[in-house]
Structures are given as structure tokens and as C-alpha cells.
PDB file with SEQRES, HELIX, SHEET and CRYST1 records, atoms N, CA, C and O in Angstrom:
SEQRES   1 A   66  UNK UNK UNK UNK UNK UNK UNK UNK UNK UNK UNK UNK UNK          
SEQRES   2 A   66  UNK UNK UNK UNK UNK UNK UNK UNK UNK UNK UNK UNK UNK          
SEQRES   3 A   66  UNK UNK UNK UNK UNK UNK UNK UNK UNK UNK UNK UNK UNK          
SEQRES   4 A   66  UNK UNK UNK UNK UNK UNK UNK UNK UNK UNK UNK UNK UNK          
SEQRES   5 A   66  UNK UNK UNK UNK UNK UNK UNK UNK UNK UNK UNK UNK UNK          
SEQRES   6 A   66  UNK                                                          
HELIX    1 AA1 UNK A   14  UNK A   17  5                                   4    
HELIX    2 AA2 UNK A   42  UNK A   46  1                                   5    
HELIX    3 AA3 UNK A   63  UNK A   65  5                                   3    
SHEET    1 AA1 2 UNK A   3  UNK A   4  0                                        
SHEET    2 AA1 2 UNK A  52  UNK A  53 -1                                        
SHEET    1 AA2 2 UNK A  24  UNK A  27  0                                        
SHEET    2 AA2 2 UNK A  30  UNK A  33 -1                                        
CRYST1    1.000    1.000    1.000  90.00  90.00  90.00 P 1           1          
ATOM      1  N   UNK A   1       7.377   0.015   9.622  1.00  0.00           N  
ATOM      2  CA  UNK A   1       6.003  -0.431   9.608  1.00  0.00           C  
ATOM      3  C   UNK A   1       5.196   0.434   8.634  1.00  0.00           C  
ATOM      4  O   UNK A   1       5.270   1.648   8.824  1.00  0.00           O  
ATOM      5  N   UNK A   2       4.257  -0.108   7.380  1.00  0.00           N  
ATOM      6  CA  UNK A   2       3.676   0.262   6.776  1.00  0.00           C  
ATOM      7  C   UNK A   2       2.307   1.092   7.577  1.00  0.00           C  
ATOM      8  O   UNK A   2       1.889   0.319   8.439  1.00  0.00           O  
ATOM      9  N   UNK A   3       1.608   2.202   7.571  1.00  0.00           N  
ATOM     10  CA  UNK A   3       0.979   3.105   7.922  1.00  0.00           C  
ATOM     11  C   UNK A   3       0.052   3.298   6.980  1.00  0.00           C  
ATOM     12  O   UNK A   3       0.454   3.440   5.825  1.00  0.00           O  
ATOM     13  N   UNK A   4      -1.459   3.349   7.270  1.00  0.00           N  
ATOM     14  CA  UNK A   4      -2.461   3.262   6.441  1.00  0.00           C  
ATOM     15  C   UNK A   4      -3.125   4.521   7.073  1.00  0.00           C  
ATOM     16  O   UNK A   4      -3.085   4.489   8.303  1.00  0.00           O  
ATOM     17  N   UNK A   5      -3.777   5.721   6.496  1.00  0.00           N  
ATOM     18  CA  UNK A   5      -4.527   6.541   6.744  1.00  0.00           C  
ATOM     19  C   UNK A   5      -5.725   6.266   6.296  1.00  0.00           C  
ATOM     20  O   UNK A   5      -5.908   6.766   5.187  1.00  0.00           O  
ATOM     21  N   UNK A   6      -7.042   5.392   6.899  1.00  0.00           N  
ATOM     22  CA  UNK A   6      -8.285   5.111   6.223  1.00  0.00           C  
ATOM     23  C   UNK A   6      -8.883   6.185   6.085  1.00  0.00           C  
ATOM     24  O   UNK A   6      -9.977   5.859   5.625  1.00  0.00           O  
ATOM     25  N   UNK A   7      -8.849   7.505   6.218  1.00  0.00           N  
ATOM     26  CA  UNK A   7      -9.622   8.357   5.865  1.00  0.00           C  
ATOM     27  C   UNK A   7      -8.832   9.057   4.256  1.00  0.00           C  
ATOM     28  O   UNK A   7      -9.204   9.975   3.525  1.00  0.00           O  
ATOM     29  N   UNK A   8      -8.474   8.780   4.236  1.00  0.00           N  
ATOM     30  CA  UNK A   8      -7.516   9.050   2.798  1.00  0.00           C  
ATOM     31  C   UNK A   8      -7.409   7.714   1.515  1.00  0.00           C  
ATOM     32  O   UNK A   8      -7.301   7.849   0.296  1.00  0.00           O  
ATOM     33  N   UNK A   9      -7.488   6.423   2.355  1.00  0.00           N  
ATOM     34  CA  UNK A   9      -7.867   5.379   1.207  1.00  0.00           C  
ATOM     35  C   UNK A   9      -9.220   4.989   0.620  1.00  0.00           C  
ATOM     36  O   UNK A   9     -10.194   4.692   1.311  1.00  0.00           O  
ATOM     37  N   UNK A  10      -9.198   5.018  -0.897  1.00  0.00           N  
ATOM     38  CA  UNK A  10     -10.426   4.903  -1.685  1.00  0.00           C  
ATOM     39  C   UNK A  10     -10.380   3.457  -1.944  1.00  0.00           C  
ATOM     40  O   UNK A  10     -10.795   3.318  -3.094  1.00  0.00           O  
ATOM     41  N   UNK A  11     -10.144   2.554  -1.551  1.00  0.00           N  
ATOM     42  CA  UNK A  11      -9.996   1.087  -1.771  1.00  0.00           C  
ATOM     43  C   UNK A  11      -9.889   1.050  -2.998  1.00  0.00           C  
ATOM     44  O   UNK A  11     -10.867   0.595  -3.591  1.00  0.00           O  
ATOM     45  N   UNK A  12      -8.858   1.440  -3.720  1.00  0.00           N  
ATOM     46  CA  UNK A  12      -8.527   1.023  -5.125  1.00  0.00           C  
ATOM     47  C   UNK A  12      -8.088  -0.506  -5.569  1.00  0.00           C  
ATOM     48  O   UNK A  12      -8.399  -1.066  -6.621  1.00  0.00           O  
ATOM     49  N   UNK A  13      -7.279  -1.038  -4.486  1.00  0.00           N  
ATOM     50  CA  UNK A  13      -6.532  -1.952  -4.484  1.00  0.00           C  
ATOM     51  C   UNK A  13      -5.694  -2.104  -4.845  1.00  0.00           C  
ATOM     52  O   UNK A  13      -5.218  -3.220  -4.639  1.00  0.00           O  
ATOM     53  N   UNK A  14      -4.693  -0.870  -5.843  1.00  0.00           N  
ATOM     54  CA  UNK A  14      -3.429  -1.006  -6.603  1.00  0.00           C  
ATOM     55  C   UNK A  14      -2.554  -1.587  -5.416  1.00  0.00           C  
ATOM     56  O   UNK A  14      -1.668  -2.327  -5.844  1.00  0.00           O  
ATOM     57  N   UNK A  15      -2.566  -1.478  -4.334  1.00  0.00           N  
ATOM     58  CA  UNK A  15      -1.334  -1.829  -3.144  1.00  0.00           C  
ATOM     59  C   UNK A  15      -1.658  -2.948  -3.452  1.00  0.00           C  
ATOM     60  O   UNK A  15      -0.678  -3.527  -3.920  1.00  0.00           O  
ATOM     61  N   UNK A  16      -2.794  -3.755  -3.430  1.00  0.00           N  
ATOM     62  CA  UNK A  16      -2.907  -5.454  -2.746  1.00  0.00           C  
ATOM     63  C   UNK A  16      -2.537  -6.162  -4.287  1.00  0.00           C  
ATOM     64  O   UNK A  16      -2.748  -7.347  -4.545  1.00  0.00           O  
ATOM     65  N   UNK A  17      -2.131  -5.486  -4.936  1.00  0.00           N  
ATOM     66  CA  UNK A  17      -1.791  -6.067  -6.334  1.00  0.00           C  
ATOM     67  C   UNK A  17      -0.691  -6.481  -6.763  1.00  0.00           C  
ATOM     68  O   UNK A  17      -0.527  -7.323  -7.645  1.00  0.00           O  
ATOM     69  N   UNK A  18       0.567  -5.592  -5.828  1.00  0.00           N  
ATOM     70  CA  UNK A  18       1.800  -5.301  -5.993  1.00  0.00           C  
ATOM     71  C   UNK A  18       2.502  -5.685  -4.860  1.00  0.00           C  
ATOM     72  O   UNK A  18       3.723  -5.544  -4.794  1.00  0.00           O  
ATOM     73  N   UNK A  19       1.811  -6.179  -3.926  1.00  0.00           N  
ATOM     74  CA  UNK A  19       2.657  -6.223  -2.467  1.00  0.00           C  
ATOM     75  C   UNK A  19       3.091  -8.087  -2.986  1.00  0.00           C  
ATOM     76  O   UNK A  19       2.489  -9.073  -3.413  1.00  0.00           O  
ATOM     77  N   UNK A  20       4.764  -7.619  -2.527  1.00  0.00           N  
ATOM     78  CA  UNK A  20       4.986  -9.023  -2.724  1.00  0.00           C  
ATOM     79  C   UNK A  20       4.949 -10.517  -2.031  1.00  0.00           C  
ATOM     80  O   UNK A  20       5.168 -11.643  -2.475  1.00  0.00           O  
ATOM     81  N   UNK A  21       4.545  -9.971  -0.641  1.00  0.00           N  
ATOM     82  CA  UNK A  21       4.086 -11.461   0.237  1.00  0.00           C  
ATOM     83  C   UNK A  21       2.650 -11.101   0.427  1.00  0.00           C  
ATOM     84  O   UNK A  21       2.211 -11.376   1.544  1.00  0.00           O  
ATOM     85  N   UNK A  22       1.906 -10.602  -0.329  1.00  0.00           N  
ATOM     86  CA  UNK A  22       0.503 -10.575  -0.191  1.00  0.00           C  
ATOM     87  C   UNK A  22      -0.045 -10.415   1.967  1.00  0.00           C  
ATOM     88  O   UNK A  22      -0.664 -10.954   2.885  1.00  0.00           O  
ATOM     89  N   UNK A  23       0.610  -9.525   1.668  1.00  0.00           N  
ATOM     90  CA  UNK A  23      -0.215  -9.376   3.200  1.00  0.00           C  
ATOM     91  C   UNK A  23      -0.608  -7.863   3.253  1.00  0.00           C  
ATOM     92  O   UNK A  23      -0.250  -6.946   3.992  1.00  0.00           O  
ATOM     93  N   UNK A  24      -1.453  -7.938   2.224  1.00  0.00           N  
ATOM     94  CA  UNK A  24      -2.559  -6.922   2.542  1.00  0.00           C  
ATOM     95  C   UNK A  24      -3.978  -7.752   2.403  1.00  0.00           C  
ATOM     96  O   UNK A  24      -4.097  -8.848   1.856  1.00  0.00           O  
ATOM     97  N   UNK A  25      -4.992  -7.007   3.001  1.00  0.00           N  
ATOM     98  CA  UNK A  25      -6.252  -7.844   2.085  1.00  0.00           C  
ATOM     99  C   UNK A  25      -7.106  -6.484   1.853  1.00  0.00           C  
ATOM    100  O   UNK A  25      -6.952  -5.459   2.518  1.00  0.00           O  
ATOM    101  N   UNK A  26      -7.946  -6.636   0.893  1.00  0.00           N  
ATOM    102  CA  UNK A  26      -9.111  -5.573   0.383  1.00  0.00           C  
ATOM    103  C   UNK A  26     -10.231  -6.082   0.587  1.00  0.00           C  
ATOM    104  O   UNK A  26     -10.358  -7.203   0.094  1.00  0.00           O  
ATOM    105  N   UNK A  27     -11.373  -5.556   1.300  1.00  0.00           N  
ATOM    106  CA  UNK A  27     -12.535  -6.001   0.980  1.00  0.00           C  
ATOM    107  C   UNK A  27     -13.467  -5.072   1.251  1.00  0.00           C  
ATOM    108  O   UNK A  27     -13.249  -4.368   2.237  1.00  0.00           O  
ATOM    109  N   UNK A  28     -14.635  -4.852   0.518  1.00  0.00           N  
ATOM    110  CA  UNK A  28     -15.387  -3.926   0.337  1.00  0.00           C  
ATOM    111  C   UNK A  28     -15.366  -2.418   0.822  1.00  0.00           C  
ATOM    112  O   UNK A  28     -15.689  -1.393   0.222  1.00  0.00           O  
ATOM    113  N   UNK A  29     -14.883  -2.617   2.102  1.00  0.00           N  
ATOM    114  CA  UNK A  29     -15.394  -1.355   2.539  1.00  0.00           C  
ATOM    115  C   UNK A  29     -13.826  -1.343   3.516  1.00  0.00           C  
ATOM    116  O   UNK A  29     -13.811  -0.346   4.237  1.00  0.00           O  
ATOM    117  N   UNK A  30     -12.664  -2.145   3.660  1.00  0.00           N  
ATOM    118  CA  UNK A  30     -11.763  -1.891   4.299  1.00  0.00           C  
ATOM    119  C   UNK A  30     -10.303  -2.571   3.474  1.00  0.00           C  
ATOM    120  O   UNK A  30     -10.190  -3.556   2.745  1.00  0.00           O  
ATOM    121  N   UNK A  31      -9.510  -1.774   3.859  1.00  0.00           N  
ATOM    122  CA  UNK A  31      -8.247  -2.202   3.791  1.00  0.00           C  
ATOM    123  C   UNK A  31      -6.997  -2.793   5.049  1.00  0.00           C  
ATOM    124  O   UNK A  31      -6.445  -1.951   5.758  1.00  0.00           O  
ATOM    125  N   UNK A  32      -6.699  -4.129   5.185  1.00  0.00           N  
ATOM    126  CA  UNK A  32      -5.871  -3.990   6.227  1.00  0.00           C  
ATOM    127  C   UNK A  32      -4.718  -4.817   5.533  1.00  0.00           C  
ATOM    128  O   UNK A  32      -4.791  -5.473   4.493  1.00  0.00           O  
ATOM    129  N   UNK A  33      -3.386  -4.579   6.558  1.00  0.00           N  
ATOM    130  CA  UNK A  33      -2.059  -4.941   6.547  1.00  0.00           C  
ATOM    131  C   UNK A  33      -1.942  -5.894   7.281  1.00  0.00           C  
ATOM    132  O   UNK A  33      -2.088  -5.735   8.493  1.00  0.00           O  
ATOM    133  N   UNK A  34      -1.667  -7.052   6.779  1.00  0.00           N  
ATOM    134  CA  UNK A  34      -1.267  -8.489   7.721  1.00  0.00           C  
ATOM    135  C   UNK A  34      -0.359  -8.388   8.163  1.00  0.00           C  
ATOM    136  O   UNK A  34       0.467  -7.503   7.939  1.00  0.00           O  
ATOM    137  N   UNK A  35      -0.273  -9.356   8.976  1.00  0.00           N  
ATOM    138  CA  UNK A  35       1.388  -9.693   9.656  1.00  0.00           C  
ATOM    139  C   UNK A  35       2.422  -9.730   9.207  1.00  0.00           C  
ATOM    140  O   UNK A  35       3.514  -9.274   9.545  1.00  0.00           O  
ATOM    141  N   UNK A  36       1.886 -10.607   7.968  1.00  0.00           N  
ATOM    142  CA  UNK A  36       3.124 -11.187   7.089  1.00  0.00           C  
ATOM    143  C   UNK A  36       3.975  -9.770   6.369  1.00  0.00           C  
ATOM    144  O   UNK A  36       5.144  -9.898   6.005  1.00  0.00           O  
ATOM    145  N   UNK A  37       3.487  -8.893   6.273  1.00  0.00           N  
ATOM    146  CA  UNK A  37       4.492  -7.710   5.860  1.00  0.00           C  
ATOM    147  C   UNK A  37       5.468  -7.557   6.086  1.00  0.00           C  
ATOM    148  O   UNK A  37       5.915  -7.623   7.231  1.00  0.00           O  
ATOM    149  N   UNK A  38       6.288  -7.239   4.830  1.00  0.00           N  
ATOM    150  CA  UNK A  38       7.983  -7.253   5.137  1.00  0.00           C  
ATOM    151  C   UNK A  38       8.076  -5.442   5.073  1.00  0.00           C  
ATOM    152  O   UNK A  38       9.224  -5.014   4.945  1.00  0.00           O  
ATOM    153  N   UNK A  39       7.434  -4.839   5.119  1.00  0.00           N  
ATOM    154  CA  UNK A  39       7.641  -3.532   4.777  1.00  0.00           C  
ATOM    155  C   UNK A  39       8.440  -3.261   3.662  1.00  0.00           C  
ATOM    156  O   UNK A  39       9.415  -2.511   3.699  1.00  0.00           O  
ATOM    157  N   UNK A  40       8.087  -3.794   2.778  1.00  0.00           N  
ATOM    158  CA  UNK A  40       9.441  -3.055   1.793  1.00  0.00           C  
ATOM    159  C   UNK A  40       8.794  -1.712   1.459  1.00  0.00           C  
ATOM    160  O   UNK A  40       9.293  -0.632   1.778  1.00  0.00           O  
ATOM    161  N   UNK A  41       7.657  -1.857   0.800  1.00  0.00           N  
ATOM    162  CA  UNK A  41       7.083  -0.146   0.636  1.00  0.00           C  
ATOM    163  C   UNK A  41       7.176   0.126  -0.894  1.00  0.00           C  
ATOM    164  O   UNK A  41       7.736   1.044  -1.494  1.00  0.00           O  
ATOM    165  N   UNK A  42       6.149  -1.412  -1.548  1.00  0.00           N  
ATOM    166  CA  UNK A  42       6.176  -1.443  -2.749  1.00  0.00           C  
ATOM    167  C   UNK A  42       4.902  -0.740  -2.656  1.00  0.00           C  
ATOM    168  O   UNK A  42       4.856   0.133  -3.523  1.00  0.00           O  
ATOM    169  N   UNK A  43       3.803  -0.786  -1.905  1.00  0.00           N  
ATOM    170  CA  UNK A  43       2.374  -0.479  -1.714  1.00  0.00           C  
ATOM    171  C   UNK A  43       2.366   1.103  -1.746  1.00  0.00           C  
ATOM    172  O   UNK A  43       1.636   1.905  -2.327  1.00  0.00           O  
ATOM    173  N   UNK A  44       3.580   1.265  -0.807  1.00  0.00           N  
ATOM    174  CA  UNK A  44       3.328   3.104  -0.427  1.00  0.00           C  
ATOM    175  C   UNK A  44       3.836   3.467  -2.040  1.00  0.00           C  
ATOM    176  O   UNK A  44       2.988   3.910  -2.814  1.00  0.00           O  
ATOM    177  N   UNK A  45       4.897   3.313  -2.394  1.00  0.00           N  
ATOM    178  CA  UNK A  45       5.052   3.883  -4.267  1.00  0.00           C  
ATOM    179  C   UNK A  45       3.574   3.582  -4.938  1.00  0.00           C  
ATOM    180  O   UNK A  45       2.963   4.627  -5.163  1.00  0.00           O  
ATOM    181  N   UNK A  46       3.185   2.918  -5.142  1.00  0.00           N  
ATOM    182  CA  UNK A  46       1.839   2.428  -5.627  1.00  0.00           C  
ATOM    183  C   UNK A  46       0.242   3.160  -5.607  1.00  0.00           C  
ATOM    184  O   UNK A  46      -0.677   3.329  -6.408  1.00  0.00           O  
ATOM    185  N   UNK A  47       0.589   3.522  -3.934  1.00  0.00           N  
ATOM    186  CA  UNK A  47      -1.206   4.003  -3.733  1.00  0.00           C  
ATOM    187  C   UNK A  47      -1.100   5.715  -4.532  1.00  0.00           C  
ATOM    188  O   UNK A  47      -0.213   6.554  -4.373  1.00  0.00           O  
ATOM    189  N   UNK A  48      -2.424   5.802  -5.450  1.00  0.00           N  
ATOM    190  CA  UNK A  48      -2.516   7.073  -5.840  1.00  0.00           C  
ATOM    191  C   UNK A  48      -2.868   8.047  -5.354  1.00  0.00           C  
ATOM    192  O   UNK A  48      -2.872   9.135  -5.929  1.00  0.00           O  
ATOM    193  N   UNK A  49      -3.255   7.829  -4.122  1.00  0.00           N  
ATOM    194  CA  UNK A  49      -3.572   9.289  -2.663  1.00  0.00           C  
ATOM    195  C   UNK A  49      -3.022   9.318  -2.099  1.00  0.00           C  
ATOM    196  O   UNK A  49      -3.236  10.296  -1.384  1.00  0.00           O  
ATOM    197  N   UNK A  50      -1.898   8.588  -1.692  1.00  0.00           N  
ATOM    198  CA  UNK A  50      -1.009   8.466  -0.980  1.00  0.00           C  
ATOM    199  C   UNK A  50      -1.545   8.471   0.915  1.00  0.00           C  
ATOM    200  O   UNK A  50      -1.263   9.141   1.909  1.00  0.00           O  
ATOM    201  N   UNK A  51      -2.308   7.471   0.638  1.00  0.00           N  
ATOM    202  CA  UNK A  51      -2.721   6.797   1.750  1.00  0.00           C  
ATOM    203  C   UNK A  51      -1.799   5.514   2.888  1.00  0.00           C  
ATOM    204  O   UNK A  51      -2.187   4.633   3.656  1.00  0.00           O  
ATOM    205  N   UNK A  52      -0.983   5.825   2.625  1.00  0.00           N  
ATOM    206  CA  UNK A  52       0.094   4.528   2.448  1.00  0.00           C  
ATOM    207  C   UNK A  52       1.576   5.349   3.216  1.00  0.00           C  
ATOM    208  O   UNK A  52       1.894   6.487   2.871  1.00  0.00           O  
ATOM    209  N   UNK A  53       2.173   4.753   4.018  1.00  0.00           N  
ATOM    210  CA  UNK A  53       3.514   5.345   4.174  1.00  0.00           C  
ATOM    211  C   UNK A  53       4.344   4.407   5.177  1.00  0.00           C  
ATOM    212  O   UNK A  53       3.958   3.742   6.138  1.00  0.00           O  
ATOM    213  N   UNK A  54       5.676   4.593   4.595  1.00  0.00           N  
ATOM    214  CA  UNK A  54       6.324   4.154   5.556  1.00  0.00           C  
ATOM    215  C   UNK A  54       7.243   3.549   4.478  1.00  0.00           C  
ATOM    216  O   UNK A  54       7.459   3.974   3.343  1.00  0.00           O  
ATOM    217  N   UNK A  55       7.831   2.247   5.219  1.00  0.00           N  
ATOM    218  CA  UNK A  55       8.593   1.068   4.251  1.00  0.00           C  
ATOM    219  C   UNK A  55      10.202   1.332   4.380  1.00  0.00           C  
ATOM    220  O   UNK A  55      10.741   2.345   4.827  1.00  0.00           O  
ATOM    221  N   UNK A  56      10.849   0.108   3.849  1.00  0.00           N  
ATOM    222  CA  UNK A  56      12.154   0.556   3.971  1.00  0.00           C  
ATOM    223  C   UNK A  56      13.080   1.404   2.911  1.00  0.00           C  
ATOM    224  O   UNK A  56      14.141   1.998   3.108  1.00  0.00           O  
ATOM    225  N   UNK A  57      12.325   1.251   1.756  1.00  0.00           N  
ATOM    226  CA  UNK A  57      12.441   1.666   0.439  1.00  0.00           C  
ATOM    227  C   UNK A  57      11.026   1.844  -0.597  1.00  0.00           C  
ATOM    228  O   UNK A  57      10.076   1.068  -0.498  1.00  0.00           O  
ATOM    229  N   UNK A  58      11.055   2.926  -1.538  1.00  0.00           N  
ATOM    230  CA  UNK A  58      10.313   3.326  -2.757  1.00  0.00           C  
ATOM    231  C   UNK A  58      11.086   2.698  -3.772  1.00  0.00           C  
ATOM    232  O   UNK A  58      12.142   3.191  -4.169  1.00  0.00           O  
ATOM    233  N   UNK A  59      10.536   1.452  -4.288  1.00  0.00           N  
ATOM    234  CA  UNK A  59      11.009   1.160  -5.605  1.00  0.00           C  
ATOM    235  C   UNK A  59      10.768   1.786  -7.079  1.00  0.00           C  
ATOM    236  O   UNK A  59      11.230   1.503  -8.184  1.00  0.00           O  
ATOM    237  N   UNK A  60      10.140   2.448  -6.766  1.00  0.00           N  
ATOM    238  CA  UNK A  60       9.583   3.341  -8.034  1.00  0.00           C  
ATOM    239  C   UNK A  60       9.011   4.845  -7.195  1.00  0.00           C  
ATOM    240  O   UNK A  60       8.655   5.120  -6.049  1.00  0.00           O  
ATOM    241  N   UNK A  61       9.159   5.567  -8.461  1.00  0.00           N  
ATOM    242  CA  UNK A  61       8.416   6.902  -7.365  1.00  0.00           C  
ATOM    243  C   UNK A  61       7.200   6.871  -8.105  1.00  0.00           C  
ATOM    244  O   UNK A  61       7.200   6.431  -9.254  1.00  0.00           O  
ATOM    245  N   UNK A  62       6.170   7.292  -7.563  1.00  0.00           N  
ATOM    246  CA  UNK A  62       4.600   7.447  -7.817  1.00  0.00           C  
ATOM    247  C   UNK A  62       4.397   8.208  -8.750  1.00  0.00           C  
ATOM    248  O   UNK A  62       3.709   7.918  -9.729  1.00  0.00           O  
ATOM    249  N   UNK A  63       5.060   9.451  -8.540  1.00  0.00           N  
ATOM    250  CA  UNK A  63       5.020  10.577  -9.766  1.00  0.00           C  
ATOM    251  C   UNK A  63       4.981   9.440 -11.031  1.00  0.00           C  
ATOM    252  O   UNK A  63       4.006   9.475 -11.783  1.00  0.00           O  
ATOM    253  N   UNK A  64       6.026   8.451 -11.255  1.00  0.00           N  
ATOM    254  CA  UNK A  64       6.600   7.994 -12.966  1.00  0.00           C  
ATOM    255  C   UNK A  64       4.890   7.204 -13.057  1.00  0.00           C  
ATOM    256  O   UNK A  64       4.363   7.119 -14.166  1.00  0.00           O  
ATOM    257  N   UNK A  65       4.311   6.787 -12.072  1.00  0.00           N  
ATOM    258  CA  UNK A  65       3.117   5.912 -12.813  1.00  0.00           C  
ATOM    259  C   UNK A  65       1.637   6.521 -13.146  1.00  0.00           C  
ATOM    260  O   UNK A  65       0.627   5.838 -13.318  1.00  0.00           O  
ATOM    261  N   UNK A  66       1.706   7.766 -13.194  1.00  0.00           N  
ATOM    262  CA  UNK A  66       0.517   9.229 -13.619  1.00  0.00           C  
ATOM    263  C   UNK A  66       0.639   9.262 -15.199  1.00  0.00           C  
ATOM    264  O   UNK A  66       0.004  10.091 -15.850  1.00  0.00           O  
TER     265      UNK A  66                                                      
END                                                                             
């Protein structure tokens, strides 16, 4: 299960950009994780505060996208 720390997310939105069944949503002032999440844990590689954790796999490591 994907794990969101809202005191650590700046609503960037890089996760809701990259998640591949779109079950995140962004909106103004919140971030949440839908149902539909497969956890893969394209979002957690992705977020740049690392607000984000969990998944079954890092397809990329975060460090390579700085």
C-alpha cells in the first residue's frame, strides 16, 4: 500500500503524472490515493520530498531524476 505523509507533500503533482492507472487525484490544497491503485510505486520514485512510500517496486531511483 502506497503511504502518503501530508505533512511532507508540497502538491507538486509529479506522482499524479506518472501513476499508471491514474488513481491519484491533486487538488489544490490535497493529495489523495484512490482505490484503483495497483501499488507499483511509480509515484514513490517520482515524488521529490519523498513524501510517498511504499509500492512493490522503484522503477527508477529518484536520485537519476535531480
Amino acid at each position: 500500500m502506497i503511504a502518503l505523509d501530508r505533512d511532507s507533500c508540497v502538491l507538486c503533482g509529479l506522482c499524479t503524472g506518472v501513476c499508471p492507472p491514474n488513481a491519484m487525484e491533486l487538488t489544490r490544497d490535497e493529495l489523495k490515493i484512490l482505490p484503483n491503485c495497483t501499488d507499483c510505486g511509480w509515484c514513490v520514485s517520482y515524488c521529490p520530498v519523498g513524501a510517498l512510500s511504499g509500492g512493490r517496486y522503484r522503477p527508477r531511483d529518484a536520485a537519476t531524476l535531480r
